[in-house]
C-alpha positions in Angstrom: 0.0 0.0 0.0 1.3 3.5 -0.7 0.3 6.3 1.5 -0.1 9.8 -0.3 -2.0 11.9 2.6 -2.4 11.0 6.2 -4.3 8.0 6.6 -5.1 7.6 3.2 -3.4 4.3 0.8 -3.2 3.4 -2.8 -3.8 -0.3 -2.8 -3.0 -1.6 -6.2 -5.6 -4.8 -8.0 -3.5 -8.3 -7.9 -1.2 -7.9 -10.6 -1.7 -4.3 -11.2 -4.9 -5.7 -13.1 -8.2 -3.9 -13.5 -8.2 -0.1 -14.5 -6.5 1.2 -11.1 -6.1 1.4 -7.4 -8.6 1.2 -4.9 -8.4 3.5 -1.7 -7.8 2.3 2.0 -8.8 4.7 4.5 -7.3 4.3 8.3 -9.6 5.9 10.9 -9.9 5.4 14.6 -13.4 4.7 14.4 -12.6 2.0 11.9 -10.8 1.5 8.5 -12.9 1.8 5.0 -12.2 0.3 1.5 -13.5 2.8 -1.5 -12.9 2.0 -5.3 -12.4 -1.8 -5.1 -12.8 -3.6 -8.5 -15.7 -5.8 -9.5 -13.6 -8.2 -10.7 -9.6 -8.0 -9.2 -8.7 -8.9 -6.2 -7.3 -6.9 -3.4 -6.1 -10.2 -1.2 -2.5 -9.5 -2.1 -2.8 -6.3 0.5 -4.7 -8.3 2.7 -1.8 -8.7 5.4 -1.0 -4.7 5.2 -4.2 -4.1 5.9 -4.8 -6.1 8.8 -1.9 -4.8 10.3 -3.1 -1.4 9.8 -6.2 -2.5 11.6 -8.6 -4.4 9.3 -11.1 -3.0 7.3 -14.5 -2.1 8.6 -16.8 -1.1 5.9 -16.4 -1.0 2.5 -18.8 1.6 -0.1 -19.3 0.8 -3.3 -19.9 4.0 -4.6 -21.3 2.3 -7.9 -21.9 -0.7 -10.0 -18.6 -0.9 -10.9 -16.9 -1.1 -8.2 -19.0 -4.3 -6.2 -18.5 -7.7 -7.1 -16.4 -11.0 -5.6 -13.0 -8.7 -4.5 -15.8 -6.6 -2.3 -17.2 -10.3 -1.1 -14.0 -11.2 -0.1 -12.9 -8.1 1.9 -16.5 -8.3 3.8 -15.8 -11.9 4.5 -12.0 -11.2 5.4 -12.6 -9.2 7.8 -16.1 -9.0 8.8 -16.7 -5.4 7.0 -19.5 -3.8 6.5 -21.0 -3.4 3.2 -23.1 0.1 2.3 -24.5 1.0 -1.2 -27.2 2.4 -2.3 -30.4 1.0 -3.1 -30.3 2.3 -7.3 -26.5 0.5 -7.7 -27.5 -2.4 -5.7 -30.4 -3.0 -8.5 -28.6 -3.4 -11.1 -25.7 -5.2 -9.3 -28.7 -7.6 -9.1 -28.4 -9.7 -12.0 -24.5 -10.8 -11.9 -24.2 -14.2 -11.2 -21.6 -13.8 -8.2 -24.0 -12.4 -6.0 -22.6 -9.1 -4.7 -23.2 -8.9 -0.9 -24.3 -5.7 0.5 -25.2 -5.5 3.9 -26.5 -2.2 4.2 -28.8 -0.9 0.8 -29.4 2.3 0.8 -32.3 4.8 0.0 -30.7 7.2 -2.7 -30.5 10.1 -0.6 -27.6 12.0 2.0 -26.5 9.2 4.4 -24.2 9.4 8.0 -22.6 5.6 7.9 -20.3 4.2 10.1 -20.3 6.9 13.3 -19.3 10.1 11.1 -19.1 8.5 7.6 -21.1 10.7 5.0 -22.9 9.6 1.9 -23.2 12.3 -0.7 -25.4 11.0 -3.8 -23.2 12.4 -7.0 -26.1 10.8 -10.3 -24.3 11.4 -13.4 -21.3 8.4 -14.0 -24.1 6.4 -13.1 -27.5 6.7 -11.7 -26.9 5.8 -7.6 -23.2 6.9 -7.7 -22.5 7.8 -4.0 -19.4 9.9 -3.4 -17.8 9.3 0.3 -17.0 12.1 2.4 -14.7 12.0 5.9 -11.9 13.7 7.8 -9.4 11.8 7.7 -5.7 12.9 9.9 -7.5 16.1 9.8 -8.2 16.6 6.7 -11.9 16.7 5.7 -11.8 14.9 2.2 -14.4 13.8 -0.5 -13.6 10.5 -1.9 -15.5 11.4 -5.6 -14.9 7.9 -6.9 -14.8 8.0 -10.9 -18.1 10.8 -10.6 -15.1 13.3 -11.1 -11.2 12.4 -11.3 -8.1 13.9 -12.9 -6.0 13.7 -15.6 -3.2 16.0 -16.9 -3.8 18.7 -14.1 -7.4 18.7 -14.9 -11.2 17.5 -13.7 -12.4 15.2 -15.8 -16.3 14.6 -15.0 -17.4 10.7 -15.6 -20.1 12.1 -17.9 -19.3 14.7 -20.9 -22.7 16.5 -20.5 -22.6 19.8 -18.5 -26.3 19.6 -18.6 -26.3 16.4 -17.0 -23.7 16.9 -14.6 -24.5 20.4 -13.2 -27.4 19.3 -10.7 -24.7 16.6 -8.8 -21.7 19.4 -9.1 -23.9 22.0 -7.6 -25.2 19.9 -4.9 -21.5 19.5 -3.6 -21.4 23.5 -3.3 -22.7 23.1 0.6 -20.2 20.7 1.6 -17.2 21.2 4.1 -14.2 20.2 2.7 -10.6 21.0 1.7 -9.3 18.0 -0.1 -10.8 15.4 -3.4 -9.1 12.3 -3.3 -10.5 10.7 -7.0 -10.6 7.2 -8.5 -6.9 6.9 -9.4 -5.3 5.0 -12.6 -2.1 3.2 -12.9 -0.8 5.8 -15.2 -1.7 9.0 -12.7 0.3 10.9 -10.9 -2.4 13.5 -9.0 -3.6 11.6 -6.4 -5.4 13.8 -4.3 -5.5 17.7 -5.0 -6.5 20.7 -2.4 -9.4 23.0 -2.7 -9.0 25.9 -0.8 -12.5 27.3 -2.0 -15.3 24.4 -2.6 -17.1 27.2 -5.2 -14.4 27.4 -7.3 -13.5 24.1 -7.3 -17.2 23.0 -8.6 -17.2 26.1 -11.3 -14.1 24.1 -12.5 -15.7 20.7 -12.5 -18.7 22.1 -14.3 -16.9 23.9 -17.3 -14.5 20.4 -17.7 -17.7 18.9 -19.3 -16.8 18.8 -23.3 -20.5 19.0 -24.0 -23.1 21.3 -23.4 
């Protein structure tokens, strides 16, 4: 595992396989797993983990990001499983059943003592993004619902139209850092936002299309 803030770990896919890392997240209150593949394993990091205290819930923040690797950190270490209730349908017809122990109604959640649940609809329709302070640092995990690439937001839809309503929803939010979905070939792993206005303004005019 690499840590790049505080608290917060790059955990590479077995191999280096699937499209890039997943997130672990140490907290006193207990550790998270964000971003984990649907269909690569994390076991590898299984023993840094445990000695970095286990892992006691894991968010899938979409449909993406659920599948046997998630089964197998829940049963690992008896984590908690939140997503919500949109994601979790159509998760639903997968073979591999995908277990999730707490679905969610699509709406602002507190998980997990002080763990907050922002829904962010546009990369997909129940997309939750995952918002925490973390070695005091309050920081929105955003998932792929916005990441970056060469210094700049790239939204997980192209439509401004489409993305505006989740952007603008962020606007009342507290916090100073986004840590996105991260590829193998990216170097910005987290980036500061000093003012959360400006930062959405900037996420808004990255969508290409109107």
């Amino acid at each position: 595992m690499q840590e790049i803030l505080p608290g917060v770990y790059l955990v590479e896919q077995n191999g280096r396989k699937g499209f890039g890392y997943a997130h672990f997240v140490q907290r006193p209150s207990g550790n998270l797993v964000l971003d984990a593949s649907r269909t690569t394993s994390l076991t590898d990091a299984f023993a840094d983990m445990a000695a970095a205290g286990g892992v006691a819930a894991v968010v899938i923040s979409d449909r993406h990001l659920g599948g046997p690797p998630t089964n197998q950190i829940a049963d690992h270490f008896g984590a908690r499983v939140y997503c919500s209730q949109i994601e979790a349908d159509a998760m639903g017809h997968r073979t591999n059943a995908v277990r999730i122990d707490h679905v969610l109604p699509y709406e602002r959640a507190t998980v997990e003592g002080d763990v907050r649940l922002i829904p962010t609809p546009g990369h997909t329709a129940g997309q939750f993004a995952t918002l925490c302070e973390v070695g005091g640092r309050r920081i929105l995990f955003s998932s792929d619902f916005v990441w970056r690439q060469d210094g700049r937001w790239r939204p997980g839809a192209a439509s401004r139209r489409k993305m505006r309503p989740s952007f603008d929803a962020l606007r009342d939010l507290d916090f100073d850092t986004v840590v996105p979905w991260t590829g193998y070939g990216h170097t910005e792993f987290f980036v500061d936002v000093p003012d959360v206005n400006a930062a959405v303004d900037e996420m808004i005019d990255a969508c290409p299309k109107p």
